[in-house]
C-alpha positions, 0 to 999 in steps of 0.5 A: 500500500504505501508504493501507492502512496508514493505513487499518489503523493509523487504525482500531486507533488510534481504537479503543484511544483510545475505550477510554482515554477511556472514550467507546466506549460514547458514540460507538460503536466503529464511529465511533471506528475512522472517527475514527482512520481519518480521523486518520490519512488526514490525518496520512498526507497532511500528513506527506507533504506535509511530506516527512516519509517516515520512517514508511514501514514499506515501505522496506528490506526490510520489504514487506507 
């Protein structure tokens, strides 16, 4: 579940950030929204390999 979190997140986050650096129209918003996913597959492992784990919004009672 949480590689669909990444994927989800990525995606909103390229997306607001083309729009903040004003690239959106330059790149086209289907290449920012893969930026972002790509942003935050690789955020999501190195985070994990750090054994950083506190991200997680599927601990407690929180579940998706």
């Amino acid at each position: 579940m949480n590689f669909i979190l990444w994927l989800l997140f990525g995606a909103l986050v390229g997306w607001l950030a083309s729009l903040v650096m004003r690239t959106d129209a330059q790149q086209g918003a289907l290449l920012n929204i893969v930026v972002g996913i790509a942003g935050a597959f690789i955020g999501g492992l190195v985070f994990g390999m750090l054994g950083i784990d506190s991200a997680n919004i599927n601990n407690g009672d929180f579940s998706l």
